[in-house]
N, C-alpha and C positions, 0 to 999 in steps of 0.2 A: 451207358454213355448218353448227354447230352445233347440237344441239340446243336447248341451252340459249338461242343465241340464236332460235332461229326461233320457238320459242313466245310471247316478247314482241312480238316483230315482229305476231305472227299476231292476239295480243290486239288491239295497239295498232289495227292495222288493221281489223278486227271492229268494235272501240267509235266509230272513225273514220265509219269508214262508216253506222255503226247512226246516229249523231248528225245526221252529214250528209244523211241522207234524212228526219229528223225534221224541221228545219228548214221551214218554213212556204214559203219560195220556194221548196220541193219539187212540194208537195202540195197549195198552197191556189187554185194558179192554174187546177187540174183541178175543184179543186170548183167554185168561182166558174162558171167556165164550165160546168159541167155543169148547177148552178143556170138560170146565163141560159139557154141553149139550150133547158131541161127534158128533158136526159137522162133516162135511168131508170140504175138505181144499175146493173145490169149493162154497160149502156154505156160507164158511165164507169170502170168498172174496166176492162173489156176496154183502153179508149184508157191511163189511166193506164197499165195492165201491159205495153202495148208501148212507150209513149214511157218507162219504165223501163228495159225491158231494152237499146233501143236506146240509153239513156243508159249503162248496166252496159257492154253490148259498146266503144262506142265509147270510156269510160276505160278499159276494160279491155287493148284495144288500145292506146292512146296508152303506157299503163304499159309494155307488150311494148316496143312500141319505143323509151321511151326507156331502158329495163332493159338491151336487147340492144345501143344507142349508147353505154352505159356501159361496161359489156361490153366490149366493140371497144377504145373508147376507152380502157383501164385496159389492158388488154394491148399497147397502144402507148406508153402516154404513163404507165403506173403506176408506172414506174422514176425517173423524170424528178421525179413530185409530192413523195418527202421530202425530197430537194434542195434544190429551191424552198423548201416550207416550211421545211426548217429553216436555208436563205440568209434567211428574210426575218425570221427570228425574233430577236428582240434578246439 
């Protein structure tokens, strides 16, 4: 991959992300409970920052391996795809 392409890639990804953890079903359901329970605000960050990262690792993972099935997958079967598409194109 290019340069050119991978800095869009890298933005898109960035803003993706940045948005996605802005969203209220992120972050509201820590506060709430922190609320009821009467955490103290370092509690609740400590909880939030690990069920973060554990959320970070585990897509981070899922992305690995569906990158590396792709992967795989394109070096068996990437000869075959502009065939197809262009049998099925009118």
């Amino acid at each position: 991959m290019n340069d050119s392409v991978l800095a869009p890639i890298a933005i898109t990804g960035f803003g993706i992300a940045f948005f996605h953890a802005a969203i209220p079903t992120h972050w509201l359901p820590f506060v709430l409970t922190a609320r009821a329970q009467h955490w103290s605000r370092a509690k609740t960050l400590v909880i939030t920052a690990l069920a973060g990262s554990g959320h970070v690792l585990a897509t981070a993972g899922l992305g690995l391996v569906v990158a590396w099935l792709g992967i795989a997958l394109s070096e068996r079967i990437g000869v075959w795809f502009p065939r197809i598409a262009g049998a099925a194109a009118p």
